[in-house]
Phi, psi and omega in degrees: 000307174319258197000293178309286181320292183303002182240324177284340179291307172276026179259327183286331188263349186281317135013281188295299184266002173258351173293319195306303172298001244220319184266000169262339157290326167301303179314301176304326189298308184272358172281347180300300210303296199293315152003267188303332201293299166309319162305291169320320159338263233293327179305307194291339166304310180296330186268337179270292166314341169289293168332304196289323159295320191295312189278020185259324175292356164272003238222291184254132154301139180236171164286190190272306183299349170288331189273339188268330157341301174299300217284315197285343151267010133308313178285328155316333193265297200300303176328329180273321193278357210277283179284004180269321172306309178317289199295323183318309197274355190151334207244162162300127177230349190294197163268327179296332199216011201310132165083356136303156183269114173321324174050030148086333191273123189270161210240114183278359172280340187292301209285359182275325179288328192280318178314315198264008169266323159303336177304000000 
């Protein structure tokens, strides 16, 4: 009889950890999901601010050191927009996995690297 009760407790806790896991696979889904979502933001802000200096640079003339500034934080942007194209198409940009196939899966060490070069 003991047997039996020890044996529905662990069928019951074995249970118990596939709801758990289940909810924690949900949870990841969506912090990736906000993740990228913030990612996205943040590009397009960067792409909006971009703009904005450019219709500001017609406007007002500047010296040439504001401009090899400008140009050398353009270089920066593309590099950055490079690898946000990459993790788009598929691949790993992160240091764990770089230059590999994503396989549909989102990778939070990519977006945490794409997170901290936009920062």
């Amino acid at each position: 009889m003991k047997d039996r009760n020890f044996l529905d407790t662990v069928m019951a806790f074995e249970q118990q950890l596939e709801s758990l896991q289940q909810q924690y696979n949900d949870l990841k889904k969506y912090v990736a999901h906000m993740v990228e979502e913030h990612q996205a933001i943040q590009t397009e802000n960067l792409h909006l601010r971009r703009r904005l200096e450019e219709l500001i640079d017609t406007d007002v003339p500047q010296d040439e050191t504001s401009n090899k500034e400008k140009v050398s934080m353009l270089d920066i942007g593309e590099g950055y927009d490079n690898l946000a194209r990459l993790y788009q198409e598929g691949f790993h940009v992160c240091h764990v996995h770089f230059g590999s196939s994503r396989k549909g899966e989102d990778c939070l060490f990519c977006l945490s690297f794409l997170n901290k070069q936009n920062g």
